[in-house]
N, CA, C and O atoms as a MOPAC input file, in Angstrom:
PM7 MOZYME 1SCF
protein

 N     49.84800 1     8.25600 1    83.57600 1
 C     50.21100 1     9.65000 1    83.44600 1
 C     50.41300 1    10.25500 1    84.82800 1
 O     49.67000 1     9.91300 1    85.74900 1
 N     51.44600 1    11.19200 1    85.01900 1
 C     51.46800 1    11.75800 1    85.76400 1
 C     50.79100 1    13.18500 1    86.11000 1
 O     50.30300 1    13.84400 1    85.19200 1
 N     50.76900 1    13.57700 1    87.21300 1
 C     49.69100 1    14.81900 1    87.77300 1
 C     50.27800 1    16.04000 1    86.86200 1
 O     49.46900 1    16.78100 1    86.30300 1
 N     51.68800 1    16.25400 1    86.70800 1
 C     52.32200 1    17.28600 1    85.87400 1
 C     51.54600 1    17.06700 1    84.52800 1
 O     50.87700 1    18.00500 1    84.09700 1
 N     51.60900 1    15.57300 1    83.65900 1
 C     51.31200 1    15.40200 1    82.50800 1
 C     49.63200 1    16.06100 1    82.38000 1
 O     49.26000 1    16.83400 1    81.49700 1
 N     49.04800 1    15.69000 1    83.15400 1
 C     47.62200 1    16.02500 1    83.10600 1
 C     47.34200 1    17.51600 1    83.38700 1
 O     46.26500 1    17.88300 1    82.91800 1
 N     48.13800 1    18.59000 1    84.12300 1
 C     48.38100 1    19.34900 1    84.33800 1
 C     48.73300 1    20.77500 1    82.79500 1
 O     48.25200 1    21.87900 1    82.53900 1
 N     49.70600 1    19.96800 1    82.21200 1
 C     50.03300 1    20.71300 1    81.26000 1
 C     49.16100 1    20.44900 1    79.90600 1
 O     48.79300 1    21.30400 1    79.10200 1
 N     48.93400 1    19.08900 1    79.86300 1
 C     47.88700 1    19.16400 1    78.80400 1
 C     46.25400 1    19.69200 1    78.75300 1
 O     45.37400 1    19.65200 1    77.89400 1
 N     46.34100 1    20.18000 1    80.07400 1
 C     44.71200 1    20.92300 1    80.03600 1
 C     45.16800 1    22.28200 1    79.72800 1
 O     44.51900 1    22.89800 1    78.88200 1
 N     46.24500 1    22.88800 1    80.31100 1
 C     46.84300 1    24.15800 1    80.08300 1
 C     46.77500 1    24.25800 1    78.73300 1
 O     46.01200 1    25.09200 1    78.24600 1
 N     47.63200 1    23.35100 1    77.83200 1
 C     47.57500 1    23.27100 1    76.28900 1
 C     46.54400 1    23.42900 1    75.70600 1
 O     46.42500 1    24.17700 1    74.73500 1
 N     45.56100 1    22.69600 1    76.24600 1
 C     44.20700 1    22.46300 1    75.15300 1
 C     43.02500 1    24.18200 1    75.82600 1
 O     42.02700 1    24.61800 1    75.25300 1
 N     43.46900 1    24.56300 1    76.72600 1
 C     42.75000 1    26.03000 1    77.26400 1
 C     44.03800 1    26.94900 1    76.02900 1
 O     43.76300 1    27.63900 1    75.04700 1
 N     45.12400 1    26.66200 1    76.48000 1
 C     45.66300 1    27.73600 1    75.42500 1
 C     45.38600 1    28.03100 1    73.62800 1
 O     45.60100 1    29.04200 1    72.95900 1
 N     44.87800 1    26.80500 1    73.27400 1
 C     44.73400 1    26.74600 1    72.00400 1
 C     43.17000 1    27.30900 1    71.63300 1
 O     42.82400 1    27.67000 1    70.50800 1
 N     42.79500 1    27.30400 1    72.16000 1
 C     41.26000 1    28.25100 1    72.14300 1
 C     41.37800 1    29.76500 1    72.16900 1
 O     40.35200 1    30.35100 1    71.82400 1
 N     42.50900 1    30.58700 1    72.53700 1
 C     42.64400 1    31.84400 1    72.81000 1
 C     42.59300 1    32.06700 1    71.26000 1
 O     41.53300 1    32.56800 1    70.88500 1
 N     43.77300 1    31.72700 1    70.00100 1
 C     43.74400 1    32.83900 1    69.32600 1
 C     42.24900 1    32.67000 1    68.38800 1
 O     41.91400 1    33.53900 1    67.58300 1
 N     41.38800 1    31.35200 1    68.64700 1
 C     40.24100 1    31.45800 1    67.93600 1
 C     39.30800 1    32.35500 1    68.23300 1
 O     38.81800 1    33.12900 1    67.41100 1
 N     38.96400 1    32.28400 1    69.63600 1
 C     38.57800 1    33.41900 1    70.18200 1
 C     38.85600 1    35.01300 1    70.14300 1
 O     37.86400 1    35.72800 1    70.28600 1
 N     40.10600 1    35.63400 1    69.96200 1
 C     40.63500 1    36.27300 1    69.48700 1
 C     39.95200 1    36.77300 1    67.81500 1
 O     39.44700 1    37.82800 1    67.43300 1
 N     40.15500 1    35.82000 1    67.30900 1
 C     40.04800 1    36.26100 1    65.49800 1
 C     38.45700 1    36.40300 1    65.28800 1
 O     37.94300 1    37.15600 1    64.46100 1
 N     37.59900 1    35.35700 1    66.37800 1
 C     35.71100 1    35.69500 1    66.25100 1
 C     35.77600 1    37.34400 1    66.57500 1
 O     35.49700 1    38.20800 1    65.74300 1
 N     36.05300 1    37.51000 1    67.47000 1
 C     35.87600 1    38.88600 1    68.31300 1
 C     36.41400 1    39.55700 1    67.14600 1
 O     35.65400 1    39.65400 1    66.18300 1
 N     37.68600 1    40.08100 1    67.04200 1
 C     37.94000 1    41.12500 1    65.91500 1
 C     37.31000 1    40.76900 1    64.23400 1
 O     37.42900 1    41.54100 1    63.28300 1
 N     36.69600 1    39.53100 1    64.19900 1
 C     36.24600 1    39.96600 1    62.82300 1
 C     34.65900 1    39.91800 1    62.97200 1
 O     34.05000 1    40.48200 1    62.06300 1
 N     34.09600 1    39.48200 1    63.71800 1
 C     32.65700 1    39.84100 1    63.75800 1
 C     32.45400 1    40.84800 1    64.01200 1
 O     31.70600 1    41.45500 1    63.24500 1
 N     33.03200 1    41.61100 1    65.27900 1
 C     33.00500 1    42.91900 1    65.70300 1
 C     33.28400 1    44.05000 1    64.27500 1
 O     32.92100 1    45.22600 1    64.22200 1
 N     33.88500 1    43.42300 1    63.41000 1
 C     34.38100 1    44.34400 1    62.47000 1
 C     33.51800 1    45.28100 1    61.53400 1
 O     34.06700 1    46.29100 1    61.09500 1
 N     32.07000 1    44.98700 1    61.16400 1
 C     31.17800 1    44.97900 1    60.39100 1
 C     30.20400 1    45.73100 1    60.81900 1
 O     29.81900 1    45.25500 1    61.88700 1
 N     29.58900 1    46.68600 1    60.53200 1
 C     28.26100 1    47.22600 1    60.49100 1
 C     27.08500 1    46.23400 1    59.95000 1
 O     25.91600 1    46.08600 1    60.30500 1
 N     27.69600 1    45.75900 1    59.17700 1
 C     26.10100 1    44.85500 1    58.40100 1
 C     26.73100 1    43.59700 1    57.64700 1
 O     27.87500 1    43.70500 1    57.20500 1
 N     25.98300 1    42.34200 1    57.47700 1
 C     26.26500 1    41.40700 1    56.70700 1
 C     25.40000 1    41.39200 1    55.29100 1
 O     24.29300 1    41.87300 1    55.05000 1
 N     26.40600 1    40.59100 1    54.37100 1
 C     25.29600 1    40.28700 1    53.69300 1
 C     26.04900 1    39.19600 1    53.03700 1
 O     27.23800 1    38.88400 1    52.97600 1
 N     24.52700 1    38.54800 1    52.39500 1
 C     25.37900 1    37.00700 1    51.45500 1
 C     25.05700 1    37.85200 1    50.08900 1
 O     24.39300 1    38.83300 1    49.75400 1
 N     25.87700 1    36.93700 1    49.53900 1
 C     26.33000 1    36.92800 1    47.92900 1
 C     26.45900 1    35.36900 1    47.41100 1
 O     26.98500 1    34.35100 1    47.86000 1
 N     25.63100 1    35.74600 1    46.12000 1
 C     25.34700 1    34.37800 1    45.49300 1
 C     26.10800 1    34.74200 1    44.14700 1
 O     25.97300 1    35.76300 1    43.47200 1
 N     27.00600 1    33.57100 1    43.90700 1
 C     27.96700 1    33.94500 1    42.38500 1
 C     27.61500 1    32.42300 1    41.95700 1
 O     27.50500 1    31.42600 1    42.67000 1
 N     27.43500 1    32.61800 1    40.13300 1
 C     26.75400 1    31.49100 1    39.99600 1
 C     28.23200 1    31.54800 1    38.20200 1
 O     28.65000 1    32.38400 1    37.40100 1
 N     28.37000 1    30.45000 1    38.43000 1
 C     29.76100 1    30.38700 1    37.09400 1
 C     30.77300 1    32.01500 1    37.34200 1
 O     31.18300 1    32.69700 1    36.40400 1
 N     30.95900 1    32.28800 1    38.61200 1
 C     31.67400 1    33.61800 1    38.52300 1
 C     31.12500 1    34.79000 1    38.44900 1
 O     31.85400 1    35.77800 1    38.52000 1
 N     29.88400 1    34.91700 1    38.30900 1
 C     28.98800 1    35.97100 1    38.22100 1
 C     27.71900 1    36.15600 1    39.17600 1
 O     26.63100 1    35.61600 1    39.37600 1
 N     28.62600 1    37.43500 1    39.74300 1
 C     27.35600 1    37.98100 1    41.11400 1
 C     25.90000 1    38.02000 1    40.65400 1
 O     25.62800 1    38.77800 1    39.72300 1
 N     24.75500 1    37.14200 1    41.31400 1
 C     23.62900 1    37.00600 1    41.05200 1
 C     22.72500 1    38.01300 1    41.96800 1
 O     22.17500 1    39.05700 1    41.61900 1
 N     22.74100 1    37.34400 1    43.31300 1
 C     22.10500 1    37.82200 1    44.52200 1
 C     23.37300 1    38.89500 1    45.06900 1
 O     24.57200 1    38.91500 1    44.79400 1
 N     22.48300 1    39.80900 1    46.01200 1
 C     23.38100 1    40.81800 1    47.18500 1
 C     22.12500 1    40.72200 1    48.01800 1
 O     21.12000 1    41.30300 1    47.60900 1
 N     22.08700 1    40.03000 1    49.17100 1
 C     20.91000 1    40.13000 1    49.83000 1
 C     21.52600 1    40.63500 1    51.51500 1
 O     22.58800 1    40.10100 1    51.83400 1
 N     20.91200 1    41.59000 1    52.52000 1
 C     20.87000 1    41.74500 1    53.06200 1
 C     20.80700 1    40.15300 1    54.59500 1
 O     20.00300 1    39.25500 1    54.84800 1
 N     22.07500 1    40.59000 1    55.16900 1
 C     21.75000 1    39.18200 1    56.21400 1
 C     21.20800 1    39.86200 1    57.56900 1
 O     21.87500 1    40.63500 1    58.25600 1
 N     20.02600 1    39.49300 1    57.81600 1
 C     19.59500 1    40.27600 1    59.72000 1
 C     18.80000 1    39.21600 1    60.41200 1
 O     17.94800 1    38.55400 1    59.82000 1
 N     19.04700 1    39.09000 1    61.47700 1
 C     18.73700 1    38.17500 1    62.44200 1
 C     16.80500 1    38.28000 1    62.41500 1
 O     16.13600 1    37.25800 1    62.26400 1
 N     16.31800 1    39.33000 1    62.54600 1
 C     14.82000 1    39.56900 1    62.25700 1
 C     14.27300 1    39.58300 1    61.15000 1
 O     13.08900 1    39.80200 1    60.89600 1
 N     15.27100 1    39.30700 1    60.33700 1
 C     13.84800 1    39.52600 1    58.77700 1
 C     13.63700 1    37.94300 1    58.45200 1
 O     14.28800 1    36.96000 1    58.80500 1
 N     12.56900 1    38.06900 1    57.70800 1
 C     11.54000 1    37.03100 1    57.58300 1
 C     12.66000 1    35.42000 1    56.96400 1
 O     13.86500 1    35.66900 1    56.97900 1
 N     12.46000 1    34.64500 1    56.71000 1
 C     12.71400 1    33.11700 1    55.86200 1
 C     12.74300 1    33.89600 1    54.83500 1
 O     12.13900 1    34.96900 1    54.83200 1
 N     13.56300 1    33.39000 1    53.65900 1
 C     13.85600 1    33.60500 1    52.45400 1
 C     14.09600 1    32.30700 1    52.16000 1
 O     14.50500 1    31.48300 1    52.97800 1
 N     13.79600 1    32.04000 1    50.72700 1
 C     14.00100 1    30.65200 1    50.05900 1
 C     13.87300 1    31.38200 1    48.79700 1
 O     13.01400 1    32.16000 1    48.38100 1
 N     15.17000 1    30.83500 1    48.20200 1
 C     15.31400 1    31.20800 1    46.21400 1
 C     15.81600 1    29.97000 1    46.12000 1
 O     16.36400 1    29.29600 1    46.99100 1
 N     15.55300 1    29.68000 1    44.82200 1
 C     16.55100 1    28.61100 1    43.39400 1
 C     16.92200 1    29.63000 1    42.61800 1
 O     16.45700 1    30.73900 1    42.35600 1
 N     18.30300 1    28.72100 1    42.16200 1
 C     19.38000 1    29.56600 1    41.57400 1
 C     19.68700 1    28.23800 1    40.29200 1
 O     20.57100 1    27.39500 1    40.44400 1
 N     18.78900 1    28.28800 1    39.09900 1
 C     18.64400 1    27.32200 1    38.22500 1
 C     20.29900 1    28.11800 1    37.05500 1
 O     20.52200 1    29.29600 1    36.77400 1
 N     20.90900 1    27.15300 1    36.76900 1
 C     21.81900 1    27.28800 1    35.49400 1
 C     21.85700 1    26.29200 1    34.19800 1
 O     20.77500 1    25.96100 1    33.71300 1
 N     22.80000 1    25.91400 1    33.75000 1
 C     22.76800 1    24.93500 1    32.55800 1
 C     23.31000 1    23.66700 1    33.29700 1
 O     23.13600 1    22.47300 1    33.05200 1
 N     24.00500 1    24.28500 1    34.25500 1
 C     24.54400 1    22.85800 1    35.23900 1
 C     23.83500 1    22.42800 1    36.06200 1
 O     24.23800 1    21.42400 1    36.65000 1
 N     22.69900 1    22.91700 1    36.38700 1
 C     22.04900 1    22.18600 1    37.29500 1
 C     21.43900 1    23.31900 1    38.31500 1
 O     21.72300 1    24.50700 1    38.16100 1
 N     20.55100 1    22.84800 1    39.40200 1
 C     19.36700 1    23.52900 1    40.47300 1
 C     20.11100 1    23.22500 1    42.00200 1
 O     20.50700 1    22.18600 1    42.53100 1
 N     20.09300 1    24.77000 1    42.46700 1
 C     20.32300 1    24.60400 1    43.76600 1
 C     19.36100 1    25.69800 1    44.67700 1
 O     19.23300 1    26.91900 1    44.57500 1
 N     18.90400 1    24.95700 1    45.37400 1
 C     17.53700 1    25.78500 1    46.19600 1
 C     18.49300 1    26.49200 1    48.05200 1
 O     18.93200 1    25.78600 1    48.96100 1
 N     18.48800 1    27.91000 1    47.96500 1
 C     19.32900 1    27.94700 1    48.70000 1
 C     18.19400 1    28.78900 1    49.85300 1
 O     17.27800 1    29.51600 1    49.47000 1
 N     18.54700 1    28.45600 1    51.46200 1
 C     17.57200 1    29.43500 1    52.31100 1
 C     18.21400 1    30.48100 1    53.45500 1
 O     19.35200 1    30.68800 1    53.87700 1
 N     17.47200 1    30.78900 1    53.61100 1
 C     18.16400 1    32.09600 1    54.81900 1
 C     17.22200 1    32.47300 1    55.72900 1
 O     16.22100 1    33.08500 1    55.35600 1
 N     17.40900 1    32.18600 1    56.89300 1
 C     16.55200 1    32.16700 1    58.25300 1
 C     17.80500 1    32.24300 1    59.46100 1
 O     18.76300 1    31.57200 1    59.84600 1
 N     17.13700 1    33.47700 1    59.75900 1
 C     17.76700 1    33.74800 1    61.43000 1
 C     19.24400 1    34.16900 1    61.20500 1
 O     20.14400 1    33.87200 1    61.99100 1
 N     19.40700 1    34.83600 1    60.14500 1
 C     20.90000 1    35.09200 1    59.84200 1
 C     22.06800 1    33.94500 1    59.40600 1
 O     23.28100 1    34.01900 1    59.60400 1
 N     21.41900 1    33.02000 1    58.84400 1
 C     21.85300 1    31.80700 1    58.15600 1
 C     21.65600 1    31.41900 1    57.04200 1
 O     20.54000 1    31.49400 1    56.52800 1
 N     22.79400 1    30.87600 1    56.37500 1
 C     22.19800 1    31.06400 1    54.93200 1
 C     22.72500 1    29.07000 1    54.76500 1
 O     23.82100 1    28.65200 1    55.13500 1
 N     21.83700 1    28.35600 1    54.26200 1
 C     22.69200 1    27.17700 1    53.82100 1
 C     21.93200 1    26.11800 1    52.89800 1
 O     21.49100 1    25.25000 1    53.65000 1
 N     21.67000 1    25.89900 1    51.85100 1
 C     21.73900 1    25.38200 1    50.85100 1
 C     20.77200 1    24.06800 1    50.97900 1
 O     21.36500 1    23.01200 1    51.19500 1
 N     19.55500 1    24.02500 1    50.88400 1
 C     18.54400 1    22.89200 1    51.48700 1
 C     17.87900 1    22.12400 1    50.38800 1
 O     16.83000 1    21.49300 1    50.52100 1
 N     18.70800 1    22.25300 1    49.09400 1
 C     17.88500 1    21.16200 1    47.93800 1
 C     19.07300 1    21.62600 1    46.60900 1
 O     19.14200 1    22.76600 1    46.15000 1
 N     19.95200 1    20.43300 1    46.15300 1
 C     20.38300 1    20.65700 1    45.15200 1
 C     20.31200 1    19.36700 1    44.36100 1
 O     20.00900 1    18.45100 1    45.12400 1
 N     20.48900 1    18.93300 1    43.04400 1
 C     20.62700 1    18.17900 1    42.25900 1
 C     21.67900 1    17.55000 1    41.37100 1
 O     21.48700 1    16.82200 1    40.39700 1
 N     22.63400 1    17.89400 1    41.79800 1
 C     24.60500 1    17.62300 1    42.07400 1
 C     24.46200 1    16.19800 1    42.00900 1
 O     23.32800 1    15.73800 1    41.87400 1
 N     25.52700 1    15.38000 1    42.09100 1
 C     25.76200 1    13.84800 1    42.04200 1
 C     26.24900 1    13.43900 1    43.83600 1
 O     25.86700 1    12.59800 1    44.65000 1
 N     27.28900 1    14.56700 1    43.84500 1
 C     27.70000 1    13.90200 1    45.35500 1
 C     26.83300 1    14.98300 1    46.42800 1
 O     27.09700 1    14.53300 1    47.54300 1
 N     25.97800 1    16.12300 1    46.59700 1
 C     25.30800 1    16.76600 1    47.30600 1
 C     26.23200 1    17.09500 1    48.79200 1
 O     25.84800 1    16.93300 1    49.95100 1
 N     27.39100 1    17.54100 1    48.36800 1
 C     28.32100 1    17.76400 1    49.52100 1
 C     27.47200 1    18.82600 1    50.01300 1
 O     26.84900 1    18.56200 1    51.04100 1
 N     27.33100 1    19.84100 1    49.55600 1
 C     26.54900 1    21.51600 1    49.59600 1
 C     25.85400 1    21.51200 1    50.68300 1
 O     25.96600 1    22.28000 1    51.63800 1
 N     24.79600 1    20.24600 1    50.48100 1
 C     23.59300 1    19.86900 1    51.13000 1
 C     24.46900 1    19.78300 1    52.57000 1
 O     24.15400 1    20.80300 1    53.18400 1
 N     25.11700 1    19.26000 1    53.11200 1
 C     25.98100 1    18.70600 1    54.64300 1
 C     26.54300 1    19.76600 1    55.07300 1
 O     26.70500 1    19.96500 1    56.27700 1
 N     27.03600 1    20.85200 1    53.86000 1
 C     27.99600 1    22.00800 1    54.52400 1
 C     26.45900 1    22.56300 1    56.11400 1
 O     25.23400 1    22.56200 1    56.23700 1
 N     27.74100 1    22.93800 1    56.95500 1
 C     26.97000 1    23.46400 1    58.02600 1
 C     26.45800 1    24.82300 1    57.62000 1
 O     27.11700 1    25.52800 1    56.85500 1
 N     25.18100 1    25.24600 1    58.16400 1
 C     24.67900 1    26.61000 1    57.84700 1
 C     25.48400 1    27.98200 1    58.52100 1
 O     25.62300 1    28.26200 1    59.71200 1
 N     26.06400 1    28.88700 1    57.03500 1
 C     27.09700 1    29.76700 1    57.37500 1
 C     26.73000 1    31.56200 1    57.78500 1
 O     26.45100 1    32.31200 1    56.84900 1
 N     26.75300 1    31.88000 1    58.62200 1
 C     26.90400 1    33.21900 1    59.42300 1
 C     27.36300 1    33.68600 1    59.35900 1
 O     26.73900 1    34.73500 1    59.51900 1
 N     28.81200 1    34.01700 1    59.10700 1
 C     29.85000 1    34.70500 1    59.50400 1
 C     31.03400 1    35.63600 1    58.60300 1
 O     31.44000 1    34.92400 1    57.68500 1
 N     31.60200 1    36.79400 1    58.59100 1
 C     31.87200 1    36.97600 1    57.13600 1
 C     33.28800 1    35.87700 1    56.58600 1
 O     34.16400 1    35.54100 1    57.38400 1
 N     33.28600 1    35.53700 1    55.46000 1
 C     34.30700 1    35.17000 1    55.45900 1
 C     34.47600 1    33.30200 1    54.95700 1
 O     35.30900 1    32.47800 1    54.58100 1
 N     32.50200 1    33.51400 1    55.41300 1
 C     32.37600 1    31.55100 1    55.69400 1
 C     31.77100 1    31.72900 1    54.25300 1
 O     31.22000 1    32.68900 1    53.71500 1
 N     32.03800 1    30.59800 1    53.86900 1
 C     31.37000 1    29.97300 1    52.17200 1
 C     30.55100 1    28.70900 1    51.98200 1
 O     30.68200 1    27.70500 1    52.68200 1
 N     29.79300 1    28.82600 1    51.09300 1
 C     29.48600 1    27.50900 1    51.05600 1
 C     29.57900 1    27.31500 1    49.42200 1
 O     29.21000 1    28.28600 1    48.76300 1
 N     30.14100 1    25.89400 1    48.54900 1
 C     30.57900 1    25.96000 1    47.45000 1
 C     29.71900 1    24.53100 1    47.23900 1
 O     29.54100 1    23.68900 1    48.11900 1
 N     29.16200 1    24.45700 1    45.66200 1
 C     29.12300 1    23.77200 1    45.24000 1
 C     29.77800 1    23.32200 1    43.80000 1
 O     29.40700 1    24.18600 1    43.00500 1
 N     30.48500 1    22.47600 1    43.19700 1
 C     31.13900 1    22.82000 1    42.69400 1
 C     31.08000 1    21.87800 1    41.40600 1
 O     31.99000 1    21.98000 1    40.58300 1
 N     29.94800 1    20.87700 1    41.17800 1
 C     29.22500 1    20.50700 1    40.04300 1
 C     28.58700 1    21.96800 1    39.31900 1
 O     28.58500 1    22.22800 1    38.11600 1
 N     28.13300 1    22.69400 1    40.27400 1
 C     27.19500 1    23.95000 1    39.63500 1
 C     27.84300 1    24.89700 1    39.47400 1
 O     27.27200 1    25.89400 1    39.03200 1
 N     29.25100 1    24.95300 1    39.76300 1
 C     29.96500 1    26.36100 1    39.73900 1
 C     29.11000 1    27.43700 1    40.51600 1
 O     28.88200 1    28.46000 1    39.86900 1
 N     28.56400 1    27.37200 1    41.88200 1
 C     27.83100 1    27.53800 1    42.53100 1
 C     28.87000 1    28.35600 1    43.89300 1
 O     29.84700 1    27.79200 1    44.38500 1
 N     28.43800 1    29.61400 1    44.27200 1
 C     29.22800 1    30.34900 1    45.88400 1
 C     28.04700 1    31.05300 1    46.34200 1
 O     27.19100 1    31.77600 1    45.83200 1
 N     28.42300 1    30.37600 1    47.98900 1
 C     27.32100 1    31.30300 1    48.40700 1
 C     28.22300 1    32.08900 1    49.61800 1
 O     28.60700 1    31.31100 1    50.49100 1
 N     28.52100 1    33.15800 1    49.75800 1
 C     29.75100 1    33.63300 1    50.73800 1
 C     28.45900 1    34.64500 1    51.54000 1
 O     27.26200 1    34.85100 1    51.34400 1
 N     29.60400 1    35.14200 1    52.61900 1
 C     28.92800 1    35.83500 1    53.35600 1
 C     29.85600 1    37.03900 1    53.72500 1
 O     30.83900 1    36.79000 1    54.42200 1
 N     29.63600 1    38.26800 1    53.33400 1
 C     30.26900 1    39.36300 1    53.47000 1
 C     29.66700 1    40.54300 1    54.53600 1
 O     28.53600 1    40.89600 1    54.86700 1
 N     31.33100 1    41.04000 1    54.96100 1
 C     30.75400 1    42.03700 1    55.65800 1
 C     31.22800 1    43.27700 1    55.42200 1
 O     32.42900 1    43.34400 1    55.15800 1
 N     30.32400 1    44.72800 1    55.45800 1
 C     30.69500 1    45.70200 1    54.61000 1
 C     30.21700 1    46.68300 1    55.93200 1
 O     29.22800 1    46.55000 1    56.65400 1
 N     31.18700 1    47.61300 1    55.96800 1
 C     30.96500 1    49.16200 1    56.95900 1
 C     31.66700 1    49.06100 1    58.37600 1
 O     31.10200 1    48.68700 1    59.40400 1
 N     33.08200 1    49.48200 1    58.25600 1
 C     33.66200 1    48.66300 1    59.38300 1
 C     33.41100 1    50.26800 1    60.01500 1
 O     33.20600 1    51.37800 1    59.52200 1
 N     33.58200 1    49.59500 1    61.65200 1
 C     32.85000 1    50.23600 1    62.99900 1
 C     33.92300 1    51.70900 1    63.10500 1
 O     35.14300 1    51.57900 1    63.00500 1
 N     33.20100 1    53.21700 1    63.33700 1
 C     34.35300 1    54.01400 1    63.60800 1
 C     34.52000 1    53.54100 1    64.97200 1
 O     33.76000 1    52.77200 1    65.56000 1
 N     35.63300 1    54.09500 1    65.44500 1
 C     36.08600 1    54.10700 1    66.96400 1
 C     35.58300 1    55.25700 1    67.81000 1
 O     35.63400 1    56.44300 1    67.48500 1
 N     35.14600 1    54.82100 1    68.80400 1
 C     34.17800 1    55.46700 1    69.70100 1
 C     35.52300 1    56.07900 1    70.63300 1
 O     35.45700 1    57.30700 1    70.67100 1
 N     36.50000 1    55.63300 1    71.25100 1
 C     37.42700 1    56.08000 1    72.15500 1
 C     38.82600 1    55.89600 1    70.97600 1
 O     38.87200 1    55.23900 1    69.93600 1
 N     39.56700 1    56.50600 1    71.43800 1
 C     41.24500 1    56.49300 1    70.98300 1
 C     41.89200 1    56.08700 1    72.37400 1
 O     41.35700 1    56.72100 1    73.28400 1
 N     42.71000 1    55.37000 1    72.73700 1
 C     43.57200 1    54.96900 1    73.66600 1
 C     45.06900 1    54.81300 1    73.50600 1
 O     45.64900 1    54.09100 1    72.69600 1
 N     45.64400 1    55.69000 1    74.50500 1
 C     46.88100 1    55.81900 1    74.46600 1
 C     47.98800 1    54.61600 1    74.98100 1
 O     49.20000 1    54.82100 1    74.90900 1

């Protein structure tokens, strides 16, 4: 490879990080408060408050299809005991953010994470 080649492909791989960066900032920033939501066959179960200081939470969310034990610590919510065949649920990474889900889908099982009370604007700029 040449010095140009090595040159432009670091440029590339720095440019492709901007618009992710971009979309964290305007949608985290977007929210006054989080919260998860647990829908179990289509039907809202839980509305629980998400905050970085409140205590461990641990519920089961039992149906006719089956048991999924779901937890929430440190503003994370992710799914630490189910009884499914393939236990994908179990691997999903623990989700924060609004927008992120976690699905199980032997149980007809959502655990999303919403965000509600978007920020007024402190300045107007011309």
């Amino acid at each position: 490879m040449k010095k140009w080649d090595i040159i432009i492909i670091i440029t590339l791989i720095i440019i492709s990080f901007i618009p992710e960066t971009v979309i964290f900032i305007t949608t985290y920033n977007k929210y006054n408060s989080f919260y998860v939501e647990v829908y179990s066959q289509g039907k809202l179960l839980k509305k629980l408050p998400l905050k970085k200081d409140a205590e461990k939470v641990t519920f089961t969310i039992d149906n006719r299809l089956g048991t999924n034990i779901v937890e929430i610590d440190k503003a994370k919510v992710k799914i630490i005991d189910a009884d499914c065949p393939d236990k994908i649920c179990l691997k999903d990474h623990a989700i924060s953010k609004p927008g992120e889900a976690i699905i199980c889908l032997p149980h007809k099982l959502v655990v999303k994470i919403i965000g509600e009370g978007k920020q007024e604007t402190d300045e107007v700029s011309f």
